[in-house]
C-alpha positions in Angstrom: -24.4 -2.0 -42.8 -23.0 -3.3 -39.6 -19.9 -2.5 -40.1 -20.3 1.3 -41.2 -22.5 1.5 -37.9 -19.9 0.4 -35.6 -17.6 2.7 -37.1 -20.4 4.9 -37.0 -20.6 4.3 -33.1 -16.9 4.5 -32.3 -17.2 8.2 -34.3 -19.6 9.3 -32.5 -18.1 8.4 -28.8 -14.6 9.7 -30.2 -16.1 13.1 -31.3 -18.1 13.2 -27.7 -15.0 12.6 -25.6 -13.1 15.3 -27.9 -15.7 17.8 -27.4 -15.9 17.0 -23.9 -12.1 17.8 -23.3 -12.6 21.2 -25.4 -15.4 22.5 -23.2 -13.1 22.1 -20.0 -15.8 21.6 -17.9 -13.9 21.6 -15.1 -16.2 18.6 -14.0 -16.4 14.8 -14.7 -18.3 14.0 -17.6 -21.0 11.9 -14.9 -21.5 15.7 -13.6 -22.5 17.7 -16.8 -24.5 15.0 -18.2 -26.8 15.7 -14.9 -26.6 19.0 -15.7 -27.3 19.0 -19.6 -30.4 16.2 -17.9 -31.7 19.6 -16.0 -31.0 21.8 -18.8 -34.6 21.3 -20.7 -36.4 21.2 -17.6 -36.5 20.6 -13.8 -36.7 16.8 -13.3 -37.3 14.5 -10.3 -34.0 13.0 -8.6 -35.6 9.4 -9.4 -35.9 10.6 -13.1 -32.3 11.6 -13.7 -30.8 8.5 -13.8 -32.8 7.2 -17.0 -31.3 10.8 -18.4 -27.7 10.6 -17.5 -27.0 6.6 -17.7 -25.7 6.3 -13.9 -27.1 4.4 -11.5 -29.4 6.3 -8.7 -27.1 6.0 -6.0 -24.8 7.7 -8.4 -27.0 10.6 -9.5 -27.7 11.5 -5.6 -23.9 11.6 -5.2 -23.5 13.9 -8.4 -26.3 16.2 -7.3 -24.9 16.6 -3.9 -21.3 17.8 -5.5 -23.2 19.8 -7.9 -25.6 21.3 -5.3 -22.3 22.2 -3.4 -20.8 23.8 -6.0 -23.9 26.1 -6.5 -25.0 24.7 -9.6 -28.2 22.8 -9.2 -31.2 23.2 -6.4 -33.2 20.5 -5.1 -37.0 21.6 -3.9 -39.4 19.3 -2.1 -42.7 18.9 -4.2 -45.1 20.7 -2.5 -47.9 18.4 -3.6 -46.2 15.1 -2.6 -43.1 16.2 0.1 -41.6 12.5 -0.9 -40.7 13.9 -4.0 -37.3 16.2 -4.8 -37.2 18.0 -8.1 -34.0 19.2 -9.3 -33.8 22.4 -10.6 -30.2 23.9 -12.7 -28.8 27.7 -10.9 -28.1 30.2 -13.1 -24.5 29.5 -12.0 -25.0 25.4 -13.7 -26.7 27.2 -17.3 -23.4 29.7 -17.3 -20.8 26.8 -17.0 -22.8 24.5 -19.9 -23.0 27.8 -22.1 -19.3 28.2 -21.4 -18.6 25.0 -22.6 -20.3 24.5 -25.2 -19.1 28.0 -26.4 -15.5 26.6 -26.5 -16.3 23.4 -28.0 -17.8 25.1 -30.6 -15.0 27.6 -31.3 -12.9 24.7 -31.7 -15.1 22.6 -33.8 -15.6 25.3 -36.6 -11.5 26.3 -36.0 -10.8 22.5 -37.0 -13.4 22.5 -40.0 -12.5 25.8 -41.2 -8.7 24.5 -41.3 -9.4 20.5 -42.3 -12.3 20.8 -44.5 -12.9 22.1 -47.8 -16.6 23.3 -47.5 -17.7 23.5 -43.4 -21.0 24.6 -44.3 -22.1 21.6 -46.0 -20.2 19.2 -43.6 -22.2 20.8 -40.8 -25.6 20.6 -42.5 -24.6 17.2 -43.8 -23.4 15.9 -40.4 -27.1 17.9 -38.8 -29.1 16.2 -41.3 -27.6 12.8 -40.1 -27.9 13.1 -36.1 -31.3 14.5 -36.4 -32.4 11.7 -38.4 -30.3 9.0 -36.0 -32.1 10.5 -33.3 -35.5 10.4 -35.0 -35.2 6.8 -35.4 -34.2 6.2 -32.1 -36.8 8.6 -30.1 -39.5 8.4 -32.9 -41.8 9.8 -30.0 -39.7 13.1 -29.6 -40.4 14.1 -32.9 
């Protein structure tokens, strides 16, 4: 079982780095993993690094590029003014919708061409993430 999840692993980063590359984000990966972070919600700077993986020196950097760019908006808290929520721009939903548009064009092109039913691949491969990540985040569910 420990090998088939460490070749389980290495699939799953492989398949994130190729989709990554179709959705030409036009941004480092660091950058729309804040962004995807914001997607669900608006979050507190100090929060966002838990989300993304980086470090929170790192995640103020990010959001500073991605505040330039016009794609996510940092408020003060008006109940406690220490606190900065980050909120996503219209602008930061189109480029993720863009993205993930184009990774998905290519990902049912290549199983449409490279696999003999899609439809059950897709429910199979569904089934299997949703259940990974109900182990993992039992709580989410």
């Amino acid at each position: 079982m420990e090998q088939a999840t460490r070749g389980l692993l290495g699939g799953i980063g492989r398949l994130s780095r190729t989709l990554f590359r179709t959705g030409e984000y036009g941004l480092p990966r660091s950058y729309a993993s804040a962004l995807d972070a914001l997607e669900e919600a608006p979050r507190r700077v100090t929060d966002l690094a838990p989300f993304t993986g980086l470090t929170q020196p790192r995640v103020t950097v990010v959001l500073q590029e991605l505040e330039e760019r016009g794609l996510v908006q940092r408020q003060r808290c008006t109940e406690d003014r220490r606190v900065t929520r980050v909120f996503i721009t219209p602008l930061g939903r189109e480029l993720l919708e863009q993205a993930r548009q184009r990774m998905l064009t290519a990902l049912l092109g290549a199983l449409h061409a490279n696999v003999d039913d899609p439809e059950a691949t897709v429910i199979a491969a569904s089934e299997a993430v949703c259940a990974l990540v109900k182990a993992l985040e039992p709580e989410v569910s």
